[in-house]
VMD Tcl script that draws the C-alpha trace (Angstrom):
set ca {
  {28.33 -40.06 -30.50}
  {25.42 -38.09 -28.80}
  {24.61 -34.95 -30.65}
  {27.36 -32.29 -29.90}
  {26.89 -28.33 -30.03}
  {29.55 -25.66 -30.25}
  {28.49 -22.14 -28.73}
  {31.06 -19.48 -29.84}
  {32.50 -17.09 -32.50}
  {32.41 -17.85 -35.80}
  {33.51 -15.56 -38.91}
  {30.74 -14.17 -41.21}
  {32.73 -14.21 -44.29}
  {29.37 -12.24 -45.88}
  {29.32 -9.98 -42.81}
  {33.04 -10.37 -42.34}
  {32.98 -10.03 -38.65}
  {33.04 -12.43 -36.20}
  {29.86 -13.40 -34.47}
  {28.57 -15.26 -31.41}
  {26.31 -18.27 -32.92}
  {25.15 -21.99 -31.51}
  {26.14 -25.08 -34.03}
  {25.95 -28.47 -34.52}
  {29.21 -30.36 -34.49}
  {29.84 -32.57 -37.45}
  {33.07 -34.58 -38.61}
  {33.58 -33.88 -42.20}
  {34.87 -36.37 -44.96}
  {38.71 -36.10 -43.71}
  {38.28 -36.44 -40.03}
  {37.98 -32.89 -38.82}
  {35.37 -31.74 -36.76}
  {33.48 -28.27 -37.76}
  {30.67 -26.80 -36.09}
  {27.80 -25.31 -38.65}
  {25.60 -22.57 -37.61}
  {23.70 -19.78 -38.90}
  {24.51 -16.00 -39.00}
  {22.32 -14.53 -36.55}
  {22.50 -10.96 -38.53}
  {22.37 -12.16 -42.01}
  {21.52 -15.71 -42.15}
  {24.41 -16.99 -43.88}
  {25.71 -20.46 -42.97}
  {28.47 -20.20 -40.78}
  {31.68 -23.15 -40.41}
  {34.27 -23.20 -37.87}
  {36.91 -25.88 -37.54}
  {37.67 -27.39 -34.47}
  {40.76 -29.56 -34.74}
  {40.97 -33.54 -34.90}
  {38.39 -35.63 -33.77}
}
mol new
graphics top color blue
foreach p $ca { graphics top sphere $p radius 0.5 }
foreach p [lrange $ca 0 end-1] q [lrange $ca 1 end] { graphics top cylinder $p $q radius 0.2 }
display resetview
């Protein structure tokens, strides 16, 4: 699988407001994929799940 990115809102649960960001798309232990990207106001690591893979 060629390296995937996910460009949209997330939820800054430190900010707690939703923010535009750029991930990378991973598929996690149980078969769901999640992008992972960065807060761009306060650096916090951001997840957002993305359904089945």
């Amino acid at each position: 699988m060629a390296d995937e990115t996910y460009k949209g809102e997330f939820y800054c649960v430190k900010c707690k407001e939703k923010r535009e960001a750029e991930g990378n798309v991973v598929v996690s232990d149980n078969g769901r994929r999640m992008a992972k990207g960065k807060c761009p106001v306060c650096g916090t690591n951001l997840n957002r799940i993305l359904g089945k893979a």
